[in-house]
Legacy VTK file of the C-alpha trace (Angstrom):
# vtk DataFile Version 3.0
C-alpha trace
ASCII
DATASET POLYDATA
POINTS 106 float
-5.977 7.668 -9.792
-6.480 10.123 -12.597
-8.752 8.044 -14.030
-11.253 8.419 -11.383
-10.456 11.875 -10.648
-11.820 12.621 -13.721
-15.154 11.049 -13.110
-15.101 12.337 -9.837
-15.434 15.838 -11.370
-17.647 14.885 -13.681
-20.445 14.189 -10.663
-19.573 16.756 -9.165
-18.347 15.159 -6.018
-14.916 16.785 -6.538
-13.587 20.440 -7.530
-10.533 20.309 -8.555
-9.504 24.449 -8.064
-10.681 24.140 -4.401
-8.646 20.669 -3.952
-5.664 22.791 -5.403
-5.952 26.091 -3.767
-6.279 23.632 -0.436
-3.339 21.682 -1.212
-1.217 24.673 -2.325
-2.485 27.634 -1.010
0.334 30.124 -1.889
-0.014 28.546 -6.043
-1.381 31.548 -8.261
-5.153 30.434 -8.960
-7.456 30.570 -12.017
-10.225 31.069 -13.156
-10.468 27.809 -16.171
-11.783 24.883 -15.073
-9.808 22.970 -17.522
-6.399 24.124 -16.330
-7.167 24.120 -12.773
-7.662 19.716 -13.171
-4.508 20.223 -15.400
-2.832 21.287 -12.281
-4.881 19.037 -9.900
-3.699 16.092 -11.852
-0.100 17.140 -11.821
0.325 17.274 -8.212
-1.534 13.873 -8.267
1.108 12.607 -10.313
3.794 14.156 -8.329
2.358 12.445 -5.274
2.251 9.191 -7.025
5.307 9.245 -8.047
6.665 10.150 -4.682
5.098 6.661 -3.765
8.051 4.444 -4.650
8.782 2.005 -2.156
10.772 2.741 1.022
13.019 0.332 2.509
13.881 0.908 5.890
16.927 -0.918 7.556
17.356 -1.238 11.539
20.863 -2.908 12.559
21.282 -3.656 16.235
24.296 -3.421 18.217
25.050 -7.354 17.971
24.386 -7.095 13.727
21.066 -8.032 13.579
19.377 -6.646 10.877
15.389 -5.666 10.472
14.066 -4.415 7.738
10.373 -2.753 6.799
8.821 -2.254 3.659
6.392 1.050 2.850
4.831 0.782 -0.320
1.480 0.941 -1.913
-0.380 -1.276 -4.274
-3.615 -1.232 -6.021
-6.926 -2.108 -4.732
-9.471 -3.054 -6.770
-13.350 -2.570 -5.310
-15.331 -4.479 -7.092
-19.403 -3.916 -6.975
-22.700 -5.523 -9.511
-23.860 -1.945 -10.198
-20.314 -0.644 -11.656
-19.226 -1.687 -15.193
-16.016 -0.954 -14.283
-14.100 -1.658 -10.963
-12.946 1.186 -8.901
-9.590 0.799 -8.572
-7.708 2.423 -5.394
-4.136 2.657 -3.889
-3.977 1.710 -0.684
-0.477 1.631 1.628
0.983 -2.113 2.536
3.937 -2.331 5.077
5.572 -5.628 5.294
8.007 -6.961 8.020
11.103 -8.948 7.118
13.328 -11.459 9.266
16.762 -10.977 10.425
17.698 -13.619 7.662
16.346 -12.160 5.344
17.464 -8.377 5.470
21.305 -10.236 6.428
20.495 -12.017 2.917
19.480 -8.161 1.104
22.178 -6.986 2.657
25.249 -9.137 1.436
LINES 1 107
106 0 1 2 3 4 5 6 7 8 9 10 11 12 13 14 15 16 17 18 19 20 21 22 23 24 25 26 27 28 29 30 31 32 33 34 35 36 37 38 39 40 41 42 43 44 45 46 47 48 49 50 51 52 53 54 55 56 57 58 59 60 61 62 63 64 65 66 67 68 69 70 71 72 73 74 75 76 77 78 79 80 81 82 83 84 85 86 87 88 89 90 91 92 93 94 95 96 97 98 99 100 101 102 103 104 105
């Protein structure tokens, strides 16, 4: 993610004191390109790491147990004219059987 954020403001396609200002609009602001990605990237990170997975857990009134997993995982785009692959994380939610959550539960 802060790998391509980086090139990203290297074309030009993103500025990373607007995306800030935007995204925290009461944060002081400044004036240096260099510490305005600094900050930019450390919300990024905070975001990411606010990305661990969630487990949710729905028990009925007869014990049956659902459960749902958020999480997100990386996907890689893959194209003839890049030397590299883009890589980007995308959200995956997955469904799990009664049996299963009764399993992750004992």
């Amino acid at each position: 993610m802060i790998t391509n954020l980086m090139d990203d403001v290297k074309l030009g396609s993103v500025n990373p004191e607007k995306e800030f200002c935007r995204l925290n609009p009461d944060a002081e602001t400044t004036s240096n390109p260099n510490v305005a990605l600094a900050q930019y990237c450390t919300h990024l990170l905070h975001e990411l790491y606010l990305r661990h997975p969630v487990l949710v857990i729905s028990v009925d009134n007869h014990g049956d147990g659902l459960a749902q997993l958020y999480s997100y995982k990386d996907h890689t785009i893959s194209d003839s004219d890049l030397s590299n692959p883009l890589i980007r994380k995308t959200g995956v939610y997955s469904a799990h059987t009664t049996d299963d959550t009764s399993e992750y539960l004992c």
